[in-house]
N, C-alpha and C positions, 0 to 999 in steps of 0.2 A: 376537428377531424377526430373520429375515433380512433383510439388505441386500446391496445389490448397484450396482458404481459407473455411474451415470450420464454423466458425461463427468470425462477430466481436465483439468480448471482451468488447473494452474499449475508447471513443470518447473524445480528450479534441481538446479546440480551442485555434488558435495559438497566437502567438504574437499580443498583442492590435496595432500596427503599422501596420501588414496585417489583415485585417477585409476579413472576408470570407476563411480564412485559418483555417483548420483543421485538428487533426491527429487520426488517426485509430490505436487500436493495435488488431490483431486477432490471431486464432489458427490454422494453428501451428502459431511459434513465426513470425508475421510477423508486418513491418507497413508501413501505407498508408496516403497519404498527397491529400486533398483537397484544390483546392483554391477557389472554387465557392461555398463556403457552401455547400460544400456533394453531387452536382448533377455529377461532373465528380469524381476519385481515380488516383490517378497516385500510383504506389511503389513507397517507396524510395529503391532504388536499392543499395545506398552506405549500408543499412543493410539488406536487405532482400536478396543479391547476395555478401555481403563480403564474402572472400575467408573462413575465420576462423567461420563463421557461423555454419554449422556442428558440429562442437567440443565447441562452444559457448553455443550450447541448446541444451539439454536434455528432452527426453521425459520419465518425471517420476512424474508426477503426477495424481492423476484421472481423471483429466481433460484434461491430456494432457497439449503439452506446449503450453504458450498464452504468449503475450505483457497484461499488465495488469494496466502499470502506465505510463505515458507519461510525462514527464513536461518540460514544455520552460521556459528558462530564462526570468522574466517577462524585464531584463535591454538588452538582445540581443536574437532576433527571432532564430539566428542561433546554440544558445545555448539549446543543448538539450538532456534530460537523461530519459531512459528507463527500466522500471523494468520485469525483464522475468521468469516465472516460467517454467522448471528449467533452468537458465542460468546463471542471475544475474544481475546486472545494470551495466548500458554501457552506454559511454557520447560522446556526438556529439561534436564539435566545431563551425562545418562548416555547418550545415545546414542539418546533416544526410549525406552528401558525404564521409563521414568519422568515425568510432566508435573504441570506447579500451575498454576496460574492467576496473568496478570501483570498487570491489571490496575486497582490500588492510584492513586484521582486523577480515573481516567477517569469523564467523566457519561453516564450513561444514561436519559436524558431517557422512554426510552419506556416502564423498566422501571418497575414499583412501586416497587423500592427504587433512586433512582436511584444509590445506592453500592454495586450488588448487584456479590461481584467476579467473578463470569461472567455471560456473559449480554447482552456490550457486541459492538459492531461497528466494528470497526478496518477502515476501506475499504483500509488500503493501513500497512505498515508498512518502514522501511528502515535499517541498519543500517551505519553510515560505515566504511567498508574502512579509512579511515586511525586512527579511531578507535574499534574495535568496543566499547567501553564507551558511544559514544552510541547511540540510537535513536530515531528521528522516526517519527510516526503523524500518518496524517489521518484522522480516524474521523466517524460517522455525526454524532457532539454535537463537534466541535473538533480542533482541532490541538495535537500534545501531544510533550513531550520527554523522553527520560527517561536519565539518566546514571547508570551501574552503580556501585558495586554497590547502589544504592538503586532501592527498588522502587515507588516512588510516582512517575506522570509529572506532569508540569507541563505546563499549557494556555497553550500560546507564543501559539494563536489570540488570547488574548483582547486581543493588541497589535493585529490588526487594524481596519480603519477598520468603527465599527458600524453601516454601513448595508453593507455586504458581508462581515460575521461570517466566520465559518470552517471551514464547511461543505463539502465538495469529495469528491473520489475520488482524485487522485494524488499523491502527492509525490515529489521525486526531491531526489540529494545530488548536491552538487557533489565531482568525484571525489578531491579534495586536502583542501579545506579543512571542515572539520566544523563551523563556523559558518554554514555557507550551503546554504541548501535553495529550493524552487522549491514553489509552492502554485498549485493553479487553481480557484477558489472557484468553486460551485454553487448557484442559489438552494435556500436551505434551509427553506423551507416544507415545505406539504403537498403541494404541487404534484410530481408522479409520470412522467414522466422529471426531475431535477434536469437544471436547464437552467443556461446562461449566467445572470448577472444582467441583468436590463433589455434582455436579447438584447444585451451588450457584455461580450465575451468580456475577461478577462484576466488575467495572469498576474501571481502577487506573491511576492518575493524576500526573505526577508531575509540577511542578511550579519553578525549579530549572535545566531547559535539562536536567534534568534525576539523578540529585546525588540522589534524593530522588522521594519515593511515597505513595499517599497516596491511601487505599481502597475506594471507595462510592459506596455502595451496598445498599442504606435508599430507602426504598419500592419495589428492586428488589427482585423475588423470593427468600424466606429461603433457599429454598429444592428443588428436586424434578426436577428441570428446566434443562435437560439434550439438551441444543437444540446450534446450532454455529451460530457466528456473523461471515458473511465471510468478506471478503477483500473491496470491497468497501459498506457495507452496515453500517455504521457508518459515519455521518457526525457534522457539527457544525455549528452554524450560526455566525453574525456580530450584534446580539441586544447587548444591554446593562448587560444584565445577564448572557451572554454567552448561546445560547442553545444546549443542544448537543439529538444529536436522532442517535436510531440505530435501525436495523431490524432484523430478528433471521428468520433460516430455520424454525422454526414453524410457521411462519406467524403472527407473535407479533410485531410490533414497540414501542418504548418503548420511552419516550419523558423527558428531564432536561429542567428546565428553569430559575437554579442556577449552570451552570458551572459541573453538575455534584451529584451535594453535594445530591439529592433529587431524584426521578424515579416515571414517572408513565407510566401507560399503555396507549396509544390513540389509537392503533388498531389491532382486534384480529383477529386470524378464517381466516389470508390472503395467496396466496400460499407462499413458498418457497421465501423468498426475497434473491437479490443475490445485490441490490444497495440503498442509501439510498441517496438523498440531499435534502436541501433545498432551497426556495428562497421565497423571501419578495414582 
């Protein structure tokens, strides 16, 4: 059956050893590799024509399915893992001529088999620059860690307090330390946009991969703030204080310039944010 790409998703650039390499992921689940900075695309054909493809990705989300996280091995170009909604994360060795499925841990709460190993939804996965043997996921069922070369993650969510579980759309790393990531919990019901809990937005830190967390909610809305942080709209920077910012469907960014600990507003009244980064 043909396909044909709908929008593209999500651009990261490749290995610091190829300059002008680039990967695409779009919807449906597909990805795409530049080598001239973005003017030519090629497929990568080892995933976008693997045999198990079909039964890899699910079209169950409102968006439909998309590639949504890319990341290369910052130690090998050829090292490479992708996050799918719905599919699940899948890791290269060779360059993308080759993919399996990583999954091993993850719950799939919706699926029949909820140990099925494709078939899951990873809203956001990331990949520690200082330590590329770690990796952090916030997925549809928990938040989860997983350290190479073992292939089973561990659900750090399950330290959170259980009346705000661990449910969410972004996570981000802190850009030194591979102990400390950044979480922004979603009610995780039925209910369809995933909103703030309680309309009280906030943000949870741990400082420990995940045995512990702490809340920072200091100047974020009391009440009232019924609005979602999606998947890549939350980022961090590399200052001294750690800064972190994130964006909201309301058209709010919201800006730390202690790690968290603190919130203020720096822009209102904007449309729909659906990405957030920074640079110096």
């Amino acid at each position: 059956m043909a396909r044909a790409v709908e929008r593209v998703f999500w651009l990261t650039p490749g290995h610091a050893a190829e300059p002008g390499v680039w990967y695409a992921g779009c919807s449906p689940a597909g990805l795409f590799r530049s080598a001239d900075g973005g003017e030519r695309w090629e497929p990568v054909a080892g995933f976008n024509d693997h045999p198990m493809r079909a039964k890899w990705v699910l079209n169950g989300t409102p968006d439909g399915e998309l590639v949504h996280s890319i990341l290369v091995d910052p130690r090998d170009p050829k090292h490479l893992y992708v996050g799918i909604s719905v599919g699940g994360v899948f890791e290269s060795t060779d360059g993308g001529a080759d993919w399996a499925p990583l999954n091993e841990g993850v719950a799939a709460d919706f699926l029949p088999d909820p140990n099925a190993p494709f078939g899951h939804d990873p809203h956001c996965i990331a990949q520690h620059p200082a330590k590329p043997d770690r990796l952090y996921q916030q997925n549809h069922c928990g938040i989860y860690r997983l350290d190479r070369p073992t292939r089973r993650w561990e659900r750090i969510g399950s330290a959170m307090p259980n009346k705000i579980g661990d449910v969410g759309f972004p996570i981000v790393l802190h850009p030194s330390d591979p102990d400390t990531a950044w979480v922004l919990p979603m009610d995780g019901q039925t209910v369809w946009p995933r909103t703030s809990i309680d309309g009280r937005p906030a943000v949870y830190r741990t400082r420990d991969a995940g045995r512990s967390w702490r809340r920072l909610d200091r100047g974020l809305p009391a009440g009232r703030a019924w609005f979602t942080v999606l998947r890549q709209a939350m980022c961090t920077d590399d200052s001294r204080g750690t800064g972190l910012y994130f964006g909201t469907t309301g058209g709010d960014v919201w800006a730390s310039g202690n790690a968290g600990d603190s919130w203020r507003c720096i822009a209102r009244h904007l449309p729909e944010i659906y990405s957030v980064t920074h640079a110096a």
